[in-house]
C-alpha positions as CSV (number, residue, x, y, z in Angstrom):
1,X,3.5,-11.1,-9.6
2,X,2.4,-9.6,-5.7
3,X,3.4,-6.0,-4.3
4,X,5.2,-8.5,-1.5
5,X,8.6,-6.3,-0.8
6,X,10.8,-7.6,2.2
7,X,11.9,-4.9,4.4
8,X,14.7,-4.5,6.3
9,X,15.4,-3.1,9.6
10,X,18.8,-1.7,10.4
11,X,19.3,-0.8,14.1
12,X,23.2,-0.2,15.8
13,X,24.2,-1.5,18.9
14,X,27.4,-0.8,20.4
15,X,29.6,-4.1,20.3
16,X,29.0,-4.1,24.4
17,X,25.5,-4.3,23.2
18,X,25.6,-6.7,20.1
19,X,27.5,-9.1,22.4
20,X,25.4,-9.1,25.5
21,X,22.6,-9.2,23.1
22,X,23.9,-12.3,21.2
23,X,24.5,-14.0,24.1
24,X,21.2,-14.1,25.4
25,X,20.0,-15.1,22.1
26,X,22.3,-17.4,19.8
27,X,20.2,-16.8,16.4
28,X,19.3,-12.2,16.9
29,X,17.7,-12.6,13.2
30,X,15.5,-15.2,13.9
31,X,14.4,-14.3,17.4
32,X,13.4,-10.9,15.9
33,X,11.3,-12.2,13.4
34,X,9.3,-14.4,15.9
35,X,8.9,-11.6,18.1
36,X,7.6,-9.3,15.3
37,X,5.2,-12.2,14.1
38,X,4.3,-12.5,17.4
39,X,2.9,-9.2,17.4
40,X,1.3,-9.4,14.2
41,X,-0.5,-12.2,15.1
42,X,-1.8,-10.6,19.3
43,X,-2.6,-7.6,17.1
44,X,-4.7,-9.9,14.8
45,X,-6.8,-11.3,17.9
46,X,-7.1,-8.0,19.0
47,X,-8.1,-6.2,16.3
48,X,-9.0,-8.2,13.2
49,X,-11.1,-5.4,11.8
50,X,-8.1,-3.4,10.9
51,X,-5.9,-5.8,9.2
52,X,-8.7,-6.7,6.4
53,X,-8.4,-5.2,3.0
54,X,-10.9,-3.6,1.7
């Protein structure tokens, strides 16, 4: 058994904002999770010092 949890993120958008949002990108879900891997894996290259465990 691993200490793996999935999180969740909850943020609230105005339905103005959900659907100008959803327009520009078909799949939100999705999209967010690349950009958020995205990030994991610039800070990686940057910084790979930080993200071992010790």
């Amino acid at each position: 058994m691993g200490n793996e949890r999935d999180r969740v993120i909850s943020v609230t958008l105005s339905e103005a904002e959900w659907q100008a949002f959803v327009a520009r990108q078909p799949q939100p879900v999705q999209w967010l999770r690349d950009r958020i891997r995205e990030e994991m894996t610039a800070q990686a290259r940057e910084t790979p010092e930080k993200l071992q465990v010790a």
